[in-house]
C-alpha positions as CSV (number, residue, x, y, z in Angstrom):
1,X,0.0,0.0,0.0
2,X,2.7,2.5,1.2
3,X,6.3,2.2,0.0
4,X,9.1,4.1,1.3
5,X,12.3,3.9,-1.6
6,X,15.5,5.5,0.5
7,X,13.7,8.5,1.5
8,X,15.4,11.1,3.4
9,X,14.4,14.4,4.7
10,X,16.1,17.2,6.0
11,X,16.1,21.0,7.0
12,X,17.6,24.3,6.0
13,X,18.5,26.1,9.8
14,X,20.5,29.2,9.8
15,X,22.7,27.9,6.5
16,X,23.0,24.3,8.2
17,X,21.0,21.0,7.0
18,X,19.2,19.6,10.1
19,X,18.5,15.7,9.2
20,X,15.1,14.4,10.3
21,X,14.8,11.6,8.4
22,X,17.6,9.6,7.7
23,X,17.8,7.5,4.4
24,X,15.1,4.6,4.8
25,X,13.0,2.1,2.7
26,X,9.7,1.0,4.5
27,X,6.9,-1.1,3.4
28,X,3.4,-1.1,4.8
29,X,1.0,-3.8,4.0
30,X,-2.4,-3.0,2.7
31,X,-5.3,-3.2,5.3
32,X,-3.3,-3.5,8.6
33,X,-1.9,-1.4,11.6
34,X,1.2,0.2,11.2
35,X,2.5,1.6,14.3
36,X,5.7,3.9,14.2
37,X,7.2,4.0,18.0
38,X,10.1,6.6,18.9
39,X,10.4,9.0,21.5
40,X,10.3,12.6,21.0
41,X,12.6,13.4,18.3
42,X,12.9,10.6,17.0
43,X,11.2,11.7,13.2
44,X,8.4,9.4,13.7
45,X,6.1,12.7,12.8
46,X,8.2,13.6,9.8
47,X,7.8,10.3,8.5
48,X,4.1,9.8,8.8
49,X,3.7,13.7,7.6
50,X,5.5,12.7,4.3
51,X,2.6,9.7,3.7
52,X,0.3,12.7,2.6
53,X,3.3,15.7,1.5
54,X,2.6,17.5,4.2
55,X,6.3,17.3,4.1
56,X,8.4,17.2,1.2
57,X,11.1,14.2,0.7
58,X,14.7,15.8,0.7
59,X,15.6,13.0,-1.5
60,X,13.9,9.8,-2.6
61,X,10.5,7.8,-3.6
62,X,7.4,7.6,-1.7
63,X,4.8,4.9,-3.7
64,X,1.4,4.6,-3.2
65,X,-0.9,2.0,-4.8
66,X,2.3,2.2,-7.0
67,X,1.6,5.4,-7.4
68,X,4.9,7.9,-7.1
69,X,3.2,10.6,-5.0
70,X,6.3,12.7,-5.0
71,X,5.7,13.4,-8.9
72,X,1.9,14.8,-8.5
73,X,1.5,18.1,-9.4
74,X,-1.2,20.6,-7.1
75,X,-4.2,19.3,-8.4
76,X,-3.4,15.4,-8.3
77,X,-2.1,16.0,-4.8
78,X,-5.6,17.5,-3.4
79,X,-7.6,14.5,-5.2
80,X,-4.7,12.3,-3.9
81,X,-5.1,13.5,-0.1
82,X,-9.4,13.2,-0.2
83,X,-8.4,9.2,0.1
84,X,-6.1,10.0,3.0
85,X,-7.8,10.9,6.3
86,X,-5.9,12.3,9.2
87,X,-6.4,12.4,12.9
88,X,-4.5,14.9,15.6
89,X,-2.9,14.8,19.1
90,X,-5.1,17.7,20.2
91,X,-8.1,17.0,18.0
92,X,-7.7,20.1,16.0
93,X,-11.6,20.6,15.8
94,X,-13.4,24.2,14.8
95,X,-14.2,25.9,18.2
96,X,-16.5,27.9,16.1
97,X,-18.1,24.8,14.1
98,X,-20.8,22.5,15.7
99,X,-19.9,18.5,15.8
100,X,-21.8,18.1,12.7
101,X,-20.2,21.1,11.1
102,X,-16.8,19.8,11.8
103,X,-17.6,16.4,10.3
104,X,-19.0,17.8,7.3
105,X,-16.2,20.3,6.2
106,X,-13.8,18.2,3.9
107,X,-16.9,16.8,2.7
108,X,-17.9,20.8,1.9
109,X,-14.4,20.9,0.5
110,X,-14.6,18.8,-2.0
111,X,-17.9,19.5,-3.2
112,X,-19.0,17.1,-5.0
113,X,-22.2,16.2,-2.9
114,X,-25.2,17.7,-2.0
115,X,-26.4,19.2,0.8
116,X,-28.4,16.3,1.5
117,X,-26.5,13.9,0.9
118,X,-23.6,15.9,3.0
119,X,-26.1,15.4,5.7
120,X,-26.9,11.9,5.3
121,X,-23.2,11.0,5.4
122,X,-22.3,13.0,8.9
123,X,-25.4,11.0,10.6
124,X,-23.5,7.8,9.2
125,X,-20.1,8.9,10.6
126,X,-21.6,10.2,13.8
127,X,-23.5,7.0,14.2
128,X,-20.8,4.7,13.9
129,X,-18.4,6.4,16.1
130,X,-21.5,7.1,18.8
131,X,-22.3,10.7,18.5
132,X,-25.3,11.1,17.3
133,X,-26.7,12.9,20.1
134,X,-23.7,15.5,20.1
135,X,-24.5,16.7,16.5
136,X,-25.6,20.3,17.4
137,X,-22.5,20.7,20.1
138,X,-19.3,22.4,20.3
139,X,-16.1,21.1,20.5
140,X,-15.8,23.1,23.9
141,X,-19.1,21.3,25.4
142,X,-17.1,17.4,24.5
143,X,-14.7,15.5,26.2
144,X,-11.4,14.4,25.4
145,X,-12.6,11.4,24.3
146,X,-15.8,12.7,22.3
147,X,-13.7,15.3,20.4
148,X,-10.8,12.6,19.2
149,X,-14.3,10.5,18.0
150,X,-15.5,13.6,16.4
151,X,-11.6,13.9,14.6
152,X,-12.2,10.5,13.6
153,X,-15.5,10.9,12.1
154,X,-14.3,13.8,10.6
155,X,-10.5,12.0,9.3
156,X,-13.6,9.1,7.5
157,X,-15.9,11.3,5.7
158,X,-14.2,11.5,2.2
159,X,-13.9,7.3,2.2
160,X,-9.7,7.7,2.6
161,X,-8.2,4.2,1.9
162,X,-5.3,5.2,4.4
163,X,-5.6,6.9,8.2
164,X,-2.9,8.5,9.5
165,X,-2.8,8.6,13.4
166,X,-0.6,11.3,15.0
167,X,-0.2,10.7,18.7
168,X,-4.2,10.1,18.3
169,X,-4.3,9.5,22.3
170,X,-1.3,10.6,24.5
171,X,-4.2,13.4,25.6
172,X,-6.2,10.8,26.7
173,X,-6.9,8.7,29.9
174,X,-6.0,5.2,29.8
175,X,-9.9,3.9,30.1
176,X,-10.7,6.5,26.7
177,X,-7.0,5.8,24.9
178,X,-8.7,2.0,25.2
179,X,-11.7,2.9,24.0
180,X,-10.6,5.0,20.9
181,X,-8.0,2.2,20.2
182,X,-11.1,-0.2,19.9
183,X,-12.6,2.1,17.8
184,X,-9.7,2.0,15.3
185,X,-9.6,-1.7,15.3
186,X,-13.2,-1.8,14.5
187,X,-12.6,0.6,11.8
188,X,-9.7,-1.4,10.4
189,X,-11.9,-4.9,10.1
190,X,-14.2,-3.0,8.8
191,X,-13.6,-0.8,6.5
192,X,-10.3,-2.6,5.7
193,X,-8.8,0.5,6.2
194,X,-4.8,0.9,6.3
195,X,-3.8,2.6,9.4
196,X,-0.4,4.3,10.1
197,X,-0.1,5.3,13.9
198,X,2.8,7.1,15.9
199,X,3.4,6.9,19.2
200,X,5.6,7.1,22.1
201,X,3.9,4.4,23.9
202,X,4.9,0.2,23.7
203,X,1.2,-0.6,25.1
204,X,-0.6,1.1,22.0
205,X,1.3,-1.0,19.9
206,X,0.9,-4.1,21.6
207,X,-2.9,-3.4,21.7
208,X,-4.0,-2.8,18.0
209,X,-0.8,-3.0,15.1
210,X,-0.3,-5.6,13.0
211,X,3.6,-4.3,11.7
212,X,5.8,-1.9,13.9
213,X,8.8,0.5,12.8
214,X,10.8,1.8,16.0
215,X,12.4,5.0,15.3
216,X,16.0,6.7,17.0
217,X,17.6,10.3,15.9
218,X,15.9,10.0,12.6
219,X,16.6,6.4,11.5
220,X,14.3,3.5,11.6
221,X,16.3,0.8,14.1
222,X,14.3,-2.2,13.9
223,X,11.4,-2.9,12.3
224,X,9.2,-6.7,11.9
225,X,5.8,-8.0,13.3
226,X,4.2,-6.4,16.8
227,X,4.7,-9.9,18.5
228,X,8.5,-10.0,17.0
229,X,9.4,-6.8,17.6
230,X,8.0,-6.8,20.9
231,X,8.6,-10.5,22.7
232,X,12.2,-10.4,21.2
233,X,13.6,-6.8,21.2
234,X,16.8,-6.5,19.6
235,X,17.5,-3.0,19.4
236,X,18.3,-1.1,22.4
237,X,16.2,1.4,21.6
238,X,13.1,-1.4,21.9
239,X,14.3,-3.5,24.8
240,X,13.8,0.2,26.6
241,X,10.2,0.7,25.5
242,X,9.3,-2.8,26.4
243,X,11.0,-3.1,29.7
244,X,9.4,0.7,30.3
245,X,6.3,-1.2,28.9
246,X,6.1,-3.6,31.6
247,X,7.7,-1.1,34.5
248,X,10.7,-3.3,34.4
249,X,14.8,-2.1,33.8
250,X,16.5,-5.5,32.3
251,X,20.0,-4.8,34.5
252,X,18.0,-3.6,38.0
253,X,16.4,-6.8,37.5
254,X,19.2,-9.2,37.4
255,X,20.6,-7.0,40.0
256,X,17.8,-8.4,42.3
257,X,18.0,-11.4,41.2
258,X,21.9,-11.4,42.6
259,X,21.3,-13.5,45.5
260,X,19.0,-15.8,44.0
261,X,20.4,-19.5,43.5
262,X,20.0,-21.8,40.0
263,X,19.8,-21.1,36.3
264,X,18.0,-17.9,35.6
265,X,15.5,-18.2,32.6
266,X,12.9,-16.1,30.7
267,X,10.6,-17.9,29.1
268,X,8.2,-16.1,26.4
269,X,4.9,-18.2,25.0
270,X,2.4,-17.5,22.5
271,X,-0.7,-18.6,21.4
272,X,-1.9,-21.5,22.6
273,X,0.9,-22.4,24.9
274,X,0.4,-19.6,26.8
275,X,-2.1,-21.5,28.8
276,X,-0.8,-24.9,28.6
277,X,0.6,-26.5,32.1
278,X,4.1,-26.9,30.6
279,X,5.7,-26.3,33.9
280,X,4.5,-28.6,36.4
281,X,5.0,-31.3,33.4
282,X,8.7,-30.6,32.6
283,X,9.6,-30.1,36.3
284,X,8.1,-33.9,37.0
285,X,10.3,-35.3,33.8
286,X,13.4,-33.6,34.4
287,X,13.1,-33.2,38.1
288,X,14.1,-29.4,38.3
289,X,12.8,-27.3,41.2
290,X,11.3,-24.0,40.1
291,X,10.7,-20.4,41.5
292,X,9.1,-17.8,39.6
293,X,10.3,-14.4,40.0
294,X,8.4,-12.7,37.5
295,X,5.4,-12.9,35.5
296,X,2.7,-11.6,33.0
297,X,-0.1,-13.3,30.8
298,X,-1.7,-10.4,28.3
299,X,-2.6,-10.2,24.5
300,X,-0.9,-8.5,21.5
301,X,-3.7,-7.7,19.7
302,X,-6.3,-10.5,19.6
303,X,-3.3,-13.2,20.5
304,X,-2.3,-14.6,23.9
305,X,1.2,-14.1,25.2
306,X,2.7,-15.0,28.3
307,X,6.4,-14.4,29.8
308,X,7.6,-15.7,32.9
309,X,11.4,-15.7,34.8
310,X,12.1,-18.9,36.8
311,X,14.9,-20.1,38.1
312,X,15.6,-23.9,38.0
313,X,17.5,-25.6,41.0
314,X,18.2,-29.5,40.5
315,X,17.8,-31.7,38.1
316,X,18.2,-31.9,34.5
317,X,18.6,-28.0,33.9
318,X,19.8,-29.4,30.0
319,X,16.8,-31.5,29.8
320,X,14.4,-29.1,30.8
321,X,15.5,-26.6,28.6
322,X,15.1,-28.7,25.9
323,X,11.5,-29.5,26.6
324,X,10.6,-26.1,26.9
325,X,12.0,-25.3,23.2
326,X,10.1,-28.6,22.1
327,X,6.8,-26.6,23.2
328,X,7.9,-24.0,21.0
329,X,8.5,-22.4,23.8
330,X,11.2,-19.4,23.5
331,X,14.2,-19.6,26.3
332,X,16.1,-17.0,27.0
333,X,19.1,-18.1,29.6
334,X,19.8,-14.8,31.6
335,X,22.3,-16.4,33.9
336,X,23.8,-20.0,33.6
């Protein structure tokens, strides 16, 4: 859907070029959730701003639907951007507008439908993202929550193939980031809509994308599928937003675990294993002892995941090991 061909981008400061962007190819799928993670900084907004030219590509291709996008002229680039819907941080609704009013300007915009049928269309969107009762408000009488549904609503009213997310709920609370996330991923099934989301948070990834790209100064440092990317960081860049993920630090940790005797493992599961009793069945076969010293069970997305640290005293340590990986079962030894 989206294809990034060594782009780069960069600024003119004061005589000096600034790099945002570094060189990069990327590919995003058609129909899924693309998340782009970095902290601030990082060019995670440059990138997703050039999806749609509201930044220009230094250097470089930028395909869509094999289309080059950085070769349209004025006009193709307003017919190209009425099939690419945006939502914002901070909602960047009309105070002056009503609800409805908001909803219904890029369809005023491009005018090429009725009044009527404007109408008819901003019930549609307001019904599907729950508003309907809120036409005839203002953005100032809405909650957080109501006004990033309104931005959505608004983001779908031209039928955009692609949705661009930028930082769509760091101004929310947790219970309505969950419940605008769900929205998204109803959206996505749907409408079979592509979505490319930045953030500076692990958990929104882990709850709704498909694909993730983690971004440092400018450069995109590892890249693969959410459950990849996030069970088996690589990168230090992602080991940090996972460990800050799951309120952990990776070296305090085995600091703790200092005085602890045995083999220190981290075992990650997936799927169906995640709920399988593995452990109680390899400690009776290879007659290892067992202490768990840290836990979780969660989803990424709509799949099951589980990691646990153990350490095993006794036995067959070699054994055990082995029976694990048999399970499909991913060990990670974190001290022999």
């Amino acid at each position: 859907m989206i294809q990034f061909k060594h782009v780069h981008k960069a600024y003119k400061v004061g005589g000096r070029e600034i790099t945002a962007l570094e060189p990069c190819d990327l590919q995003i799928p058609e129909g899924q959730i693309f998340g782009l993670i970095g902290h601030s900084g990082a060019g995670k907004s440059t990138l997703l701003r050039l999806i749609n030219r509201l930044e220009e590509p230094t250097s470089g291709s930028i395909l869509v639907k094999d289309q080059d996008i950085t070769a349209l002229d004025a006009a193709a680039l307003r017919r190209f951007r009425q099939g690419v819907g945006m939502i914002f941080q901070h909602f960047n609704l009309l105070s002056s507008k009503t609800v409805a009013d908001n909803v219904a300007m890029p369809l005023k915009l491009a005018n090429e439908l009725s009044k009527s049928q404007i109408r008819a269309r901003v019930h549609q969107l307001l019904e599907r993202v729950g508003l309907t009762d809120h036409a005839q408000k203002y953005p100032a009488q809405l909650s957080g929550g109501q006004k990033q549904r309104v931005g959505i609503a608004r983001a779908l009213s031209t039928n955009p193939s692609i949705l661009l997310c930028d930082e769509a709920t760091s101004a929310l609370d947790p219970q309505t980031t969950g419940q605008v996330l769900q929205l998204l991923n109803e959206i996505n099934r749907e409408l079979n809509l592509t979505i490319v989301l930045i953030t500076h948070e692990m958990d929104v990834i882990r709850r709704i994308c498909d694909q993730v790209a983690v971004m440092d100064a400018g450069r995109i440092v590892e890249q693969g599928s959410v459950s990849e990317v996030f069970l088996h960081p690589q990168h230090p860049t992602t080991r940090r937003f996972v460990y800050e993920d799951e309120h952990l630090d990776e070296q305090e940790q085995l600091k703790r675990f200092a005085q602890i005797t045995g083999c220190i493992i981290k075992l990650t599961f997936q799927g169906e294993s995640t709920y399988s009793p593995l452990l109680g069945e390899v400690a009776r076969h290879s007659g290892v002892d067992y202490s768990i010293l840290n836990g979780r069970i969660d989803y990424i997305r709509d799949t099951p995941y589980g990691q646990l640290t153990l350490s095993l005293i006794g036995g067959n340590t070699a054994a055990a090991l082995d029976a694990f990986r048999a399970a499909d079962v991913m060990v990670e030894i974190l001290r022999p």
